[in-house]
N, C-alpha and C positions, 0 to 999 in steps of 0.2 A: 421763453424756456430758461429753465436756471443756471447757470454755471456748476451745478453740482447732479445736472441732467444731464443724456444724450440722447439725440432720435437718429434710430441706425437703421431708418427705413429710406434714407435717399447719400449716395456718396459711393465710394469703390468700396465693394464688399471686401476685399482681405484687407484695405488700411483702416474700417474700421474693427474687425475682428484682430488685427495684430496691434492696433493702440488699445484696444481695452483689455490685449492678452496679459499685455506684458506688465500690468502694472501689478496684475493678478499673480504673475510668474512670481515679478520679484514680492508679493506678500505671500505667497505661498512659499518661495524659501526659506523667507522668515520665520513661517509658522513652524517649517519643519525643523529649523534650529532649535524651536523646544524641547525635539525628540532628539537631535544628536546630540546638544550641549547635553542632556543628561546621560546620554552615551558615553562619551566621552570622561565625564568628569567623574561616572561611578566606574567604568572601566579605568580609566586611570589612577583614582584613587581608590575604590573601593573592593578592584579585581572581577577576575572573572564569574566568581558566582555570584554576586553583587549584581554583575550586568545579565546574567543568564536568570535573572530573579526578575529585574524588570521586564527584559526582554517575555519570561513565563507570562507577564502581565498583557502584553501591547494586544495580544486579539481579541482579547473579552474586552477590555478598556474604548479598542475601535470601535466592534460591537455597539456600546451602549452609545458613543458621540454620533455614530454614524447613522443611528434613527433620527436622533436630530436633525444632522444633516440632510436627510433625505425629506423631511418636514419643511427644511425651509426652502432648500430646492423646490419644492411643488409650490408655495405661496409664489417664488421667485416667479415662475414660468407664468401664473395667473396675474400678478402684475405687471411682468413685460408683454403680456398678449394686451393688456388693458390700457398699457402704455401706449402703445404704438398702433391702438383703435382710437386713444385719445380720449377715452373715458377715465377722464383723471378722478372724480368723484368717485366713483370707484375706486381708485388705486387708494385713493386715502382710507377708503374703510376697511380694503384688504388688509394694509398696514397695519391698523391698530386690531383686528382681529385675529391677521396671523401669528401676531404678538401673544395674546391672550392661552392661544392655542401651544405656540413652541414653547414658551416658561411654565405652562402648567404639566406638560409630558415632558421639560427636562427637573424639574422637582421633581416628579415620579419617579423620574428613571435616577436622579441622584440619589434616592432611598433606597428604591430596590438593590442597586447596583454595589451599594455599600455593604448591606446586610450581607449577602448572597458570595462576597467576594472566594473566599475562605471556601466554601463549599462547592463556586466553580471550579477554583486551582485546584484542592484533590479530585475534582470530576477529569480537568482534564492529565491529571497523570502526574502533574509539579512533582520532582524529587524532594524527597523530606528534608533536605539539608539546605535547600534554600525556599521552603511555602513560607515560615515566618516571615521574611522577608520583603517576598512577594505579595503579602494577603498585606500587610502592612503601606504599602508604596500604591495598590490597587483601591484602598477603602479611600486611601487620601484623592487618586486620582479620580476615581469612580464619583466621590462626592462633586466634585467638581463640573460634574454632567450640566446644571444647569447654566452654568459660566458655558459652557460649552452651547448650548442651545441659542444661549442670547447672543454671543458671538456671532454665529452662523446665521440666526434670524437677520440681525442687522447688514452684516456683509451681504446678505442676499437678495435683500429690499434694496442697496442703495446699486449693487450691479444691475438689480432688474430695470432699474431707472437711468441708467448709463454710466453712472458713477463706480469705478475701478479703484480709482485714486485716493479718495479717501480713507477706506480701509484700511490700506497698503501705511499711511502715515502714523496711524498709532498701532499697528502690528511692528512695525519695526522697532515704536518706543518701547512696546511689551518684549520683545524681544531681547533687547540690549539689557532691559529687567528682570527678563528670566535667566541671563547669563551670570548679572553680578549675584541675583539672589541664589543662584545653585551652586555660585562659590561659598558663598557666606553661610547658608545653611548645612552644606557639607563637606566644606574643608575644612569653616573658621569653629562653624558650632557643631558638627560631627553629629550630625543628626542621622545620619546612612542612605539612606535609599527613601527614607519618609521626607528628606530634606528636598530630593530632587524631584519629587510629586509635589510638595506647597510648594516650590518655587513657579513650576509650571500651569499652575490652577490661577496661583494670583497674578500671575501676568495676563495670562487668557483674561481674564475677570476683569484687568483693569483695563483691559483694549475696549471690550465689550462697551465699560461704561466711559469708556472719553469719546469711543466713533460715534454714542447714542447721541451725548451730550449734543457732538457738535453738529450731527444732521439735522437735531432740535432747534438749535441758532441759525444755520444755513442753509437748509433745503426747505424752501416751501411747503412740497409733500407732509412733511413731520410736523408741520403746523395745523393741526388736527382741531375742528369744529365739537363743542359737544355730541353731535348730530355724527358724525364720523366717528369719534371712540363707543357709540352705542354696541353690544355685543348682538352682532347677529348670525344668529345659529344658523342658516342657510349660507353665509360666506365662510363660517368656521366649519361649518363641513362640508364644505368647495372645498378647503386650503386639506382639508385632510384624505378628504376620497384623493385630491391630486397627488400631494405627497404621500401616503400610506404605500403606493405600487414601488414609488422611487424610495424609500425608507427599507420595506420588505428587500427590495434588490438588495440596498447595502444590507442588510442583516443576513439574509443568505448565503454574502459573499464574505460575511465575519463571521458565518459559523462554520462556513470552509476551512477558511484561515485560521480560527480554534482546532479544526479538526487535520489543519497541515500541524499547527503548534504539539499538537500532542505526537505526532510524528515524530516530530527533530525530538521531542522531548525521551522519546524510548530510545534516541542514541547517544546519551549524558549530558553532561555541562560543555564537553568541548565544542559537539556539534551544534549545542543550544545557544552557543555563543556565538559562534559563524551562521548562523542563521540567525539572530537577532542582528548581529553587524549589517548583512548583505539586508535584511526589511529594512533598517534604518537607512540605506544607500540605496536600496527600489522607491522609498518612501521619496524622498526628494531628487530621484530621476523621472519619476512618473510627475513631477509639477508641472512641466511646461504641456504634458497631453492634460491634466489636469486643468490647466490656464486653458487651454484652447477649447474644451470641453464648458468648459462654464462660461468663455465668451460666444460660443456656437449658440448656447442653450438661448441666452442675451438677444443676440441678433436674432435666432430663426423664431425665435417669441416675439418682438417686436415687429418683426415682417410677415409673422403667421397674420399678428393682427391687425396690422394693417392690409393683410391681403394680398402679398406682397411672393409667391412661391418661387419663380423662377432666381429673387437675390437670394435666396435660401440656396437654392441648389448652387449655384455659382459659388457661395460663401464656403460650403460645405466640400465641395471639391479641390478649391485653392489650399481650406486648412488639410487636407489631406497630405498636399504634396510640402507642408511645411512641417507635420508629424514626423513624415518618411525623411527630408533630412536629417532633422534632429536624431531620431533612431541611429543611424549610420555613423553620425557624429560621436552618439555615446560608445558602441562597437568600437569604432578606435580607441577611444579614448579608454577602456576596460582591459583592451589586448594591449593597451602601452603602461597602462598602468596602476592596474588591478590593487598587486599586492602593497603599495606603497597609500593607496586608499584604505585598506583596511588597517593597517597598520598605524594610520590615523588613531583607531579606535581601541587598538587592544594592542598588548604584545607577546601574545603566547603564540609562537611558531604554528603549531598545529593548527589553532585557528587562523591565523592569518593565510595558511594555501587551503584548507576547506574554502576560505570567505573568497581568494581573489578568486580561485577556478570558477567557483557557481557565480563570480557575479558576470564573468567571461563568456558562460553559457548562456545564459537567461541573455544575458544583451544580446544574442544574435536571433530572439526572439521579438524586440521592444517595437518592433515595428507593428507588431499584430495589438503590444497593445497600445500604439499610437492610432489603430484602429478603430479599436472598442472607445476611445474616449471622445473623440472626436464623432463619430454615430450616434453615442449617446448623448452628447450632446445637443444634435438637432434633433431626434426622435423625443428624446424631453421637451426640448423648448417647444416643439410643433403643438404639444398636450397628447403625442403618443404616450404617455406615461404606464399605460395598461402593458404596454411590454416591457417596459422596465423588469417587475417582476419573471416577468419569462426568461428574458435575459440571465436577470440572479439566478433561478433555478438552474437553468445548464450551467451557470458558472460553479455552483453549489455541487452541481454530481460532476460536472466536469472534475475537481477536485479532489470528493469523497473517492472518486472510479479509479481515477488516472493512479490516484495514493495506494488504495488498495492492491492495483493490477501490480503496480511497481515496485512494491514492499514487498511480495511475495514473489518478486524476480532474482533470487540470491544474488547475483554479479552487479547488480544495479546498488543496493547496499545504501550507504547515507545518502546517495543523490536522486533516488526516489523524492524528497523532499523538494530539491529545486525543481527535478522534472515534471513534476505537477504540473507546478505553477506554469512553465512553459509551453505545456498541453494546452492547458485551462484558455490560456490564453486564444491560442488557435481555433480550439472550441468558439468560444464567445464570439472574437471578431466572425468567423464565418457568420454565424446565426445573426452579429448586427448587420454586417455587408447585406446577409437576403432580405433582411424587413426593410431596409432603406430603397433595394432595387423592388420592392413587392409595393410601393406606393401608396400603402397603407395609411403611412404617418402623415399625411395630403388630407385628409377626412377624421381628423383628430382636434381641430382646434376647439378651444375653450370656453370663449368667449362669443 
C-alpha cells in the first residue's frame, strides 16, 4: 500500500476518522481564508459597499462551485467503495473518467456562469449603487468555476484513497498566495473588488495544478495504463447518476441561500453587510462538521466496501459526540466574544451589533447542524446518495417557508434572515437523524 494511501477498514474507528479529519480541518481553513482575506481587505480598504457588493455575489458564486463539488463527491464515494473492496483496477479507470467528466461541466458552468452574471444580480434584487461592482467581481469569480472543479476533483480522488495530507500542503501554499496577491491587486494596483476575484481564482488554480502534479510522481493510483485513461461511458455515467443527487442537494440548498440573499438585500447595505460578515464567520465555523462529514463519507465507503457495517455505525456515533462538543465550544466562544469578531471585518457600528447578535443566536443552534454534516456524511459514503437530494429539497422550503412566514411577522423585522437559517437547520437534521435510524442507507452500496 502507498504512503500516499490509507485502508480504514481495520483499526479504532474515531482515531482513523479524527487523523484524516484534521488534516481536512486545517485545509479547509485555509480554503476559507480566500473568502475572509477578501473580506477583510475590501471591507477595510474599499468599505462597506464594496463588501456588500461581493457579499450580493457569494450565493450564486456557491451555486455554480458547488455542482462541482457535488460531482466529485459522487466519484469520491465510487472509489472509496472500490477501494476498500480492493478493486484497484477499477479505481484507476474511475480516476481518469471522473476527471474527463468534472473539467468538462466545470467549462460549462465557467461559460454559463460568466454570461448570466449581470442578469442573476438584478434577478435577485442587487441595489443599483453597487450591481456594477458586483456583476464585475462575479464574471471574474464565476469564470473560475473550472479551477474550481479540478480542485475539488483532485482533493476528492486522493481523500477517497486515504490521503488527507496532501491536499492540505499546497492549499495552504495557495493560500499564503491568495493573501499577498489580494494585497497587491488592491491596495498596491487599485484594481477594486475585480482585484479580489483574480487573486482568488489564481490561487485555487494554482493548488489544483501542483496537488495534480504531485499525485502524478507519488501515488501509484495516478500512474494510469493506456487501458485505464480509455473513456468509458458506463463509469462516466456511474460517476454522474452518483454525484448528480449529491450536486442537485447542493444546488437546492444555493438556491435557498440566493433566495435568503435577496432577503437581507430588501434591508439595504447596512444589513447586507452584517449578513455577508456573519456567512463569511458560518463559512469557516461550519469547517470542522464539514472535516468530519468528508472523513465519514471516506471511512463508511471504504467499510461499505469492504463489507464492513457494524465499523460504520461505531464510526458514526463517536463523530457525533465530537460535533456536539465543538458546537458548545463555539457558543461560548460567540457569547464572549461576538462583537470583537466582527469588528475584525468592518467598522461601522451598526453593523458590527446586527453581525455579533445573529452570530450569538445561530450558535445556539450549531449543534443541529453538527447534525446534518455528520449523517450526510455516512448516508453518502454508504451510496445512499438518492437522499441526498430529498434532504436539499426540505432544506430548499425549509428556507423559501421559514423566510416567507417570518418576513411577514412585523416584530421579527431584519432577523427573519438569521431565523431561517436556524429553522432550516432543525428541519434537515431531524429528516437526516430518521433516514439514518430507517436503515435504509444498509442496502445502498455501490459496488
Amino acid at each position: 500500500m502507498s504512503t500516499y494511501t490509507k485502508n480504514m477498514t481495520e483499526g479504532s474507528e474515531l482515531s482513523h476518522i479524527l487523523r484524516f479529519a484534521l488534516p481536512l480541518l486545517i485545509g479547509n481553513l485555509f480554503q476559507q481564508v480566500y473568502n475572509i482575506v477578501d473580506s477583510v481587505i475590501v471591507g477595510k480598504f474599499l468599505g462597506k459597499d464594496s463588501l456588500a457588493a461581493v457579499g450580493a455575489t457569494s450565493s450564486i458564486t456557491f451555486l455554480f462551485y458547488t455542482l462541482c463539488i457535488g460531482l466529485s463527491i459522487g466519484a469520491g464515494v465510487l472509489i472509496s467503495q472500490s477501494f476498500g473492496a480492493g478493486k484497484y483496477n477499477e479505481v484507476k479507470s474511475l480516476i481518469s473518467n471522473s476527471a474527463y467528466v468534472l473539467i468538462s461541466f466545470g467549462l460549462l458552468l465557467s461559460v454559463v456562469s460568466a454570461i448570466s452574471a449581470n442578469g442573476l444580480l438584478r434577478l435577485l434584487g442587487t441595489p443599483y449603487g453597487i450591481i456594477s461592482e458586483a456583476t464585475g467581481y462575479m464574471r471574474i469569480a464565476c469564470a473560475g468555476t473550472v479551477g474550481v472543479a479540478a480542485y475539488n476533483w483532485i482533493n476528492s480522488v486522493m481523500r477517497s484513497l486515504g490521503d488527507s495530507k496532501t491536499p492540505l500542503v499546497f492549499l495552504i501554499i495557495a493560500s499564503l498566495l491568495n493573501a499577498a496577491l489580494d494585497l497587491l491587486f488592491v491596495v498596491v494596483f487599485k484594481l477594486g473588488v475585480s482585484g479580489a476575484a483574480y487573486a482568488t481564482i489564481a490561487a485555487q488554480a494554482l493548488s489544483a495544478i501542483g496537488c495534480f502534479i504531485f499525485a502524478l510522481i507519488k501515488n501509484s493510483f495516478f500512474r494510469l495504463s493506456k487501458n485505464d485513461v480509455k473513456p468509458n461511458s458506463q463509469l462516466m455515467l456511474k460517476c454522474i447518476s452518483t454525484g448528480i443527487p449529491i450536486a442537485l442537494q447542493n444546488a437546492l440548498i444555493s438556491f435557498s441561500m440566493v433566495f435568503l440573499q435577496r432577503a437581507a438585500n430588501t434591508f439595504g447595505e447596512t444589513v447586507m453587510a452584517a449578513y455577508t460578515v456573519t456567512m463569511r464567520i458560518e463559512q469557516l465555523i461550519q469547517q470542522p462538521f464539514q472535516s468530519l462529514n468528508a472523513a465519514i463519507s471516506t471511512f463508511t465507503g471504504q467499510n461499505t466496501g469492504a463489507d464492513k457495517p457494524l465499523r460504520v455505525i461505531n464510526g458514526y456515533r463517536q463523530s457525533l459526540k465530537a460535533a456536539a462538543v465543538f458546537a458548545v465550544m463555539m457558543l461560548i466562544t460567540f457569547m464572549l466574544f461576538s462583537k470583537l469578531i466582527v469588528k475584525l471585518f468592518v467598522d461601522d457600528p451598526e453593523v458590527i451589533r446586527i453581525g455579533a447578535l445573529a452570530l450569538t443566536v445561530s450558535a445556539c443552534f450549531y449543534v443541529f447542524l453538527g447534525i446534518i454534516h455528520t449523517t450526510r456524511g455516512l448516508l453518502n459514503g454508504a451510496g445512499d446518495v438518492g437522499y441526498a437530494l430529498v434532504n436539499g429539497i426540505a432544506e430548499f422550503i425549509g428556507r423559501v417557508g421559514f423566510s416567507t412566514i417570518l418576513l411577514n411577522i412585523p416584530f421579527v423585522g431584519i432577523w427573519a434572515v438569521w431565523g431561517t437559517t436556524c429553522l432550516t437547520w432543525v428541519l434537515t437534521a431531524i429528516m437526516s437523524v430518521v433516514r439514518y435510524f430507517s436503515g435504509k442507507w444498509k442496502e445502498k452500496r455501490l459496488i
